[in-house]
C-alpha positions in Angstrom: 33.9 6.3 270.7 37.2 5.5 269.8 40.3 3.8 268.6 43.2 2.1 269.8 47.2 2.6 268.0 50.0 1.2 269.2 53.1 3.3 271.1 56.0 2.6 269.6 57.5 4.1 272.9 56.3 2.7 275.6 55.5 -0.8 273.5 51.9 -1.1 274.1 48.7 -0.1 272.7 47.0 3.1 273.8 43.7 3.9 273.2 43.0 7.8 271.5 39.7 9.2 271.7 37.9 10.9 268.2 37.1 14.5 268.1 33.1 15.3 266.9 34.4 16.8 263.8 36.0 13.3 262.8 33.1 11.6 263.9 31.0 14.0 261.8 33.6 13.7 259.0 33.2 9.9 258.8 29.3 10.1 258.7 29.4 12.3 256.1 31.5 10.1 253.9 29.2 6.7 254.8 26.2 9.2 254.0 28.0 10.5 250.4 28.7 7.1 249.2 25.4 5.0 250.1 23.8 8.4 248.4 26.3 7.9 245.1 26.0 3.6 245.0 22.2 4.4 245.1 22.1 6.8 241.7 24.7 4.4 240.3 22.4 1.5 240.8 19.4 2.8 239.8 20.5 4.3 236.8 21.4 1.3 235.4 18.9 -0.4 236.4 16.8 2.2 234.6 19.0 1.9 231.3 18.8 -2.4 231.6 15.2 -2.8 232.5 12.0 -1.1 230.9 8.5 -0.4 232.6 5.3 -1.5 230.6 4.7 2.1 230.1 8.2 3.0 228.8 7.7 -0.1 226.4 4.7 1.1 224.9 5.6 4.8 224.3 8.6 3.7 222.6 6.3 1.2 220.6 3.6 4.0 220.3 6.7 6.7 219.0 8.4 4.1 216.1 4.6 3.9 214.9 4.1 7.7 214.8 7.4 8.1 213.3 6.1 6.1 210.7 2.8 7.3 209.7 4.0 11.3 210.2 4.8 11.5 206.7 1.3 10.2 205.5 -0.3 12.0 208.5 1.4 15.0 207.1 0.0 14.5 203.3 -3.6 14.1 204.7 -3.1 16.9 206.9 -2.5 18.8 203.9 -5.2 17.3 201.1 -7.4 18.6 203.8 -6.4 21.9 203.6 -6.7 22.3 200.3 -10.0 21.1 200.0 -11.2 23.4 203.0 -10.0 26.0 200.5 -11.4 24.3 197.5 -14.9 24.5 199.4 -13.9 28.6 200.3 -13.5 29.3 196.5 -16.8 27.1 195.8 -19.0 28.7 198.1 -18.2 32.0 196.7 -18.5 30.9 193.2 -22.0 29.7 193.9 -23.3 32.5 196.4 -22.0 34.6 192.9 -23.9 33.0 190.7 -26.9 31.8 192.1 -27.6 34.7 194.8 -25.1 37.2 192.8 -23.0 38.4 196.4 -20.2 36.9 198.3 -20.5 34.0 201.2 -20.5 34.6 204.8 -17.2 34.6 206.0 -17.7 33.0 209.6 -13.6 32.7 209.6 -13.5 36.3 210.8 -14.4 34.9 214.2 -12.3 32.3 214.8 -8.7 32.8 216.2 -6.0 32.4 219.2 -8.2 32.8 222.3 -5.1 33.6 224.4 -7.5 33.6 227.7 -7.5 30.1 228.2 -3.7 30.1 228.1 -3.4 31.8 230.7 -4.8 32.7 234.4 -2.2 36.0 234.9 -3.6 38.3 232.4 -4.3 42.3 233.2 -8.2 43.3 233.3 -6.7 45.9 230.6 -6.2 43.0 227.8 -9.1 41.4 228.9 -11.3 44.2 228.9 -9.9 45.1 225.0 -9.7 41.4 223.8 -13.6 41.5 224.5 -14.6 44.8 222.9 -12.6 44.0 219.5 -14.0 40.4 219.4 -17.8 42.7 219.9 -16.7 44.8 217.2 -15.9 42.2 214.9 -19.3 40.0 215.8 -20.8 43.2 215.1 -19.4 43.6 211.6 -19.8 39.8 210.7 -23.1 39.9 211.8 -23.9 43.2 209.2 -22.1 41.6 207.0 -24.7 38.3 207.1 -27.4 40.4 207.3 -27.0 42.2 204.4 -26.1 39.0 202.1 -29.3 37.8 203.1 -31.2 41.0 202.2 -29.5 40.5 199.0 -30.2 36.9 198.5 -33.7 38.0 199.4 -34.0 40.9 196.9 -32.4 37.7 194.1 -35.7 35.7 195.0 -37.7 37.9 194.3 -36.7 40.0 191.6 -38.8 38.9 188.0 -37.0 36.0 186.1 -35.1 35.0 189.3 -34.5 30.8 188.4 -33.2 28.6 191.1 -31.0 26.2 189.8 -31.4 22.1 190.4 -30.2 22.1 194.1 -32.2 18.9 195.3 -30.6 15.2 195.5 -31.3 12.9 193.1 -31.8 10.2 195.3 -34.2 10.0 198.7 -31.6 9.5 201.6 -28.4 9.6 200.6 -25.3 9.6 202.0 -22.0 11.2 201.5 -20.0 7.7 201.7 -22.2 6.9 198.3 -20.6 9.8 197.4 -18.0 8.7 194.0 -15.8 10.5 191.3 -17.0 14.0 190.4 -15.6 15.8 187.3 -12.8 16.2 185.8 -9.8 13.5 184.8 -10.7 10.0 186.3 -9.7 6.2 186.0 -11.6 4.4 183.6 -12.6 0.9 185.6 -12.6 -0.9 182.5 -9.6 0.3 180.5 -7.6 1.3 183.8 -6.6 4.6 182.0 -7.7 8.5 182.7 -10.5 9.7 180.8 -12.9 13.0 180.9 -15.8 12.5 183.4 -18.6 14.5 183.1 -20.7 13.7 186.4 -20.5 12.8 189.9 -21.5 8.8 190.7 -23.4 7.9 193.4 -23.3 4.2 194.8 -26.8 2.9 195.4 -28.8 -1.1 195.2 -29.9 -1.5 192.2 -33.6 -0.7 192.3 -33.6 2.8 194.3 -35.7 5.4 193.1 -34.1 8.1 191.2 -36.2 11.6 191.1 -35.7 14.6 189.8 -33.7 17.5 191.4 -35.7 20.2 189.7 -38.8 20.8 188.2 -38.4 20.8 184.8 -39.8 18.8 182.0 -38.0 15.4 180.3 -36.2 16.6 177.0 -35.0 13.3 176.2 -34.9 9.2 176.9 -32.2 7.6 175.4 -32.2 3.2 175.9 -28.8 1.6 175.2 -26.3 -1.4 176.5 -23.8 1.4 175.7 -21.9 3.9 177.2 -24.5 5.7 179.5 -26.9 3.2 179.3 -30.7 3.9 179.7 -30.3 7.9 179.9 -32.7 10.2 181.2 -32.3 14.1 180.6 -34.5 16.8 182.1 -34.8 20.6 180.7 -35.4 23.0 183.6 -35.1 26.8 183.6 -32.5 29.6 183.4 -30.4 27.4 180.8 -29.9 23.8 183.7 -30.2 20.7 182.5 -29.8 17.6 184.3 -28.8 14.2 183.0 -29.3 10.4 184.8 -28.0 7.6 183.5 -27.7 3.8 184.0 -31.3 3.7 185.2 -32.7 0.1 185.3 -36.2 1.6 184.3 -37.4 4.5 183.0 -41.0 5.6 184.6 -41.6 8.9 182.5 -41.8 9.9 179.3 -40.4 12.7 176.8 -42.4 15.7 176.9 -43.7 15.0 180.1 -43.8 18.2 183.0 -41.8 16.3 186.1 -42.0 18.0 189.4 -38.7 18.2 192.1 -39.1 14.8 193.7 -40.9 13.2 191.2 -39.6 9.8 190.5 -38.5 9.3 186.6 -36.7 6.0 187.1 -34.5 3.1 189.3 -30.8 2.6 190.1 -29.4 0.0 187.4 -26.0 -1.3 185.6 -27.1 -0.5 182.2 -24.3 0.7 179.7 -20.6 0.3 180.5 -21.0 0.2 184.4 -18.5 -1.1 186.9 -21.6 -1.4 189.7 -24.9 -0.6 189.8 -25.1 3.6 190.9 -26.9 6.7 189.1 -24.2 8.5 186.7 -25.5 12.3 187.6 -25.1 15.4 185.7 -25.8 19.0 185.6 -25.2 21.1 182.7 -25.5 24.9 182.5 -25.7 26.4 178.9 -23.6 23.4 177.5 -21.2 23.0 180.3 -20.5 20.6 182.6 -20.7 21.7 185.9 -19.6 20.0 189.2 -23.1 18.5 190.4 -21.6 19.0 194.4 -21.7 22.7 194.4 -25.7 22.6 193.8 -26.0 20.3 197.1 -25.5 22.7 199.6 -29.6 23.3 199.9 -29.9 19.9 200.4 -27.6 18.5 203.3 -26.0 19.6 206.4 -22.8 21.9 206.0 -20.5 18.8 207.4 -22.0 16.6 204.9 -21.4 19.0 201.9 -18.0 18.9 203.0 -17.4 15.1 203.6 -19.2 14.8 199.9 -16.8 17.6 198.6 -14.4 15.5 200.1 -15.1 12.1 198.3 -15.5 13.4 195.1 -12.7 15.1 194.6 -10.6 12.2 196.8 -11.8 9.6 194.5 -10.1 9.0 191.4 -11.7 6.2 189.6 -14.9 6.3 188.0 -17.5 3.7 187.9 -18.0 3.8 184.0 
């Protein structure tokens, strides 16, 4: 390979040979800048066109950019309701079994061994014999509530308090406004409620949650409507109102399950549902906290959810 120049001289061209490290020197150089033109193109070609995929994670990021804030405030009503239901659970364990609740929480935590493949036998070895010691102490701990839920039972006097569903089936999305401060569907402004509403058809059979006997019947187009209340022991009474029908009678000895009436839109009542109430020595109590008998732990909490997430009534 080479290149001819021309000799001033001897007035002619002559021809000059190039060494290998030119030759190597000019590769080089071709190599360099067909390596450069190539990054240059594709990064604009990169910045001017966009993939399908690119498209849609931008499209995918503006719309989590947007519901993060709301993400956020669910993410936190949640929380508060998981410790709503902690403080609940404990409140009833105290009063109607007179000890604390299981605290299954103990359990949970980081389980670093799935982070990572590179950990010493030594950590290993210890994670597992403090997670044993603490499975051990939850476990005594459960044991020993239930011995004294046990000894509760069957102490003399022991009472159970209405923990049975007022209606057959239920579900926690029929699940309305508990107590408390709640919109008034008629006058659109916040007024005291004293029960938890449950959507039904009009028609469903409404039976009693304890045994107990029917202290009174009250008929009305008003307020409450057709109203039935039931005396049971240890100082519970429970109240049902709106009923359509009324199938017992005042005086009468009702069993738990016993049907005393139908689902109805009597009184001031946005829909037809049962108006439910459970009152302990004169108080209103939330009627949620008695269900925990009744349904499954995730359905306590998705109906401790809606009630306390809904904040209009239904009369």
């Amino acid at each position: 390979m080479g290149k001819y120049v021309f000799d001033k001289k001897q007035i002619k061209f002559r021809k000059v040979t190039d060494s290998v490290g030119n030759i190597v020197k000019t590769v080089l150089g071709y190599f360099i800048t067909t390596v450069t033109l190539s990054i240059v193109y594709y990064a604009i070609f990169c910045s001017a066109i966009s993939t399908d995929s690119e498209r849609r994670l931008r499209k995918e990021n503006r719309l989590y950019k947007k519901t993060y804030a709301e993400m956020v405030r669910k993410q936190n009503l949640i929380a508060d309701v998981i410790s709503g239901l902690e403080n609940k659970d404990n409140v009833i364990y105290e009063e109607v079994f007179h000890t604390t609740a299981p605290n299954l929480y103990s359990l949970q935590g980081e389980d670093f061994l799935a982070s990572s493949d590179s950990i010493p036998d030594e950590d290993i070895v210890n994670y597992t014999a403090a997670k044993v010691k603490k499975l051990e102490e939850t476990s005594s701990t459960i044991e020993e509530n239930f011995k004294a839920i046990e000894a509760v039972l069957k102490s003399k006097g022991s009472v159970m308090p209405p923990l049975s569903l007022p209606l057959a089936d239920l579900s926690y999305v029929q699940t309305g406004a508990s107590v408390g401060k709640k919109t008034n569907p008629f006058y659109k402004v916040e007024v005291e409620h004293g029960g938890l509403d449950f959507v039904a058809p009009q028609g469903d059979a409404v039976v009693a949650s304890a045994d107990g006997v029917v202290s009174s019947i009250t008929l009305s187009r008003k307020g409450l409507g057709n109203v039935v209340e039931i005396t049971h022991e240890g100082g519970f009474v429970t109240r049902y109102a709106h009923l359509s029908d009324i199938v017992v009678r005042k005086g009468q000895t009702v069993s738990r399950g016993k049907k005393i009436g139908s689902v109805g839109i009597s009184g001031t009542s946005f829909i037809p549902h049962l108006h439910y109430e459970v009152i302990k020595d004169g108080v209103n109590q939330n009627p949620v906290n008695y269900f925990f008998a009744s349904v499954s732990p995730r359905e306590y909490a998705e109906m401790m959810y809606m009630s306390l997430s809904t904040g209009q009534s239904m009369d």
